[in-house]
C-alpha positions in Angstrom: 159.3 -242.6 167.7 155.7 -241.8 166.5 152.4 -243.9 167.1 148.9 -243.7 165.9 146.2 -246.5 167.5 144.0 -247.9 164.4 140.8 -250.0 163.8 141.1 -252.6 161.7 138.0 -252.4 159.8 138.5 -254.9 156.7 136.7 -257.9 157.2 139.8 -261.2 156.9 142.0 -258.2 159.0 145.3 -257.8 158.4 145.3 -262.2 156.6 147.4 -263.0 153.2 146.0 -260.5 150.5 145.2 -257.4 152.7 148.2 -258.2 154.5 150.5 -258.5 151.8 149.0 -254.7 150.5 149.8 -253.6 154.0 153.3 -254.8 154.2 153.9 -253.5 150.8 152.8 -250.2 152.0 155.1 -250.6 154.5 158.1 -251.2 152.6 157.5 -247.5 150.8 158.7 -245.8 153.9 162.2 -245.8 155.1 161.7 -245.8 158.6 161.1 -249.2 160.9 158.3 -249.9 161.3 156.0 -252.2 163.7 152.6 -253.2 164.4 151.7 -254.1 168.3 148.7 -255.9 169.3 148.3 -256.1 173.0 152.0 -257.9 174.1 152.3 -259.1 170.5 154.8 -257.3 168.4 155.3 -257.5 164.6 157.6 -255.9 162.2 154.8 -254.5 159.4 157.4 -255.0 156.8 157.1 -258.6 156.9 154.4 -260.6 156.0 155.1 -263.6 158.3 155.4 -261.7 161.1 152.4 -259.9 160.9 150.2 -262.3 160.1 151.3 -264.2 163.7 150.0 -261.2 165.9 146.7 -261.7 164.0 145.1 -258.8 163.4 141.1 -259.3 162.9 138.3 -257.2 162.3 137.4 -255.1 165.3 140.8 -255.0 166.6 142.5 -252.1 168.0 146.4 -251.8 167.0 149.4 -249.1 167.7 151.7 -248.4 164.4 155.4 -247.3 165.9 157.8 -245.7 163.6 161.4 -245.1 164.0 163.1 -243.4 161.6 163.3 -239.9 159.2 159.6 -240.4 157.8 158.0 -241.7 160.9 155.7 -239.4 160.8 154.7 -239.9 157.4 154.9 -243.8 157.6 151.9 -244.0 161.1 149.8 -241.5 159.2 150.4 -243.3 155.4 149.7 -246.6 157.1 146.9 -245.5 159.5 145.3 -243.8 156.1 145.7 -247.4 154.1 143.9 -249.1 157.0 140.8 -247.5 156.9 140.4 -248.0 153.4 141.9 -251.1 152.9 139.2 -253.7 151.6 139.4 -257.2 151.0 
């Protein structure tokens, strides 16, 4: 398993469009993937999910990977959230 801890900088957070661009990020890598949010836990290749551990501006999250490109897929999605923009 590999981690990274990100800011979410985009203003709505991780809500319906910017959410939809992260989850479709997400679906690019092969691994599993999951946001965590404090004791909330969401699987970042589903929309639905993610969008009930809400993820606002300002917040501090942990990406996990599992897999062959888990590496790849924290770093990749770490990447898209600091330039992700409503």
């Amino acid at each position: 398993m590999h981690t990274v801890e990100v800011e979410i900088v985009n203003p709505t957070g991780l809500h319906t469009r910017p959410g939809n661009a992260f989850v479709k990020k997400a679906k690019e890598f092969a691994a599993d993937i999951a946001v965590v949010k404090g004791d909330k836990r969401a699987n970042a290749k589903s929309l639905l999910s993610l969008m009930k551990v809400g993820c606002s501006m300002g917040d501090r999250v942990v990406i996990e990977a599992t897999g062959a490109d888990e590496v790849a897929a924290c770093e990749g999605l770490a990447a898209f959230v600091a330039t992700l923009e409503d």
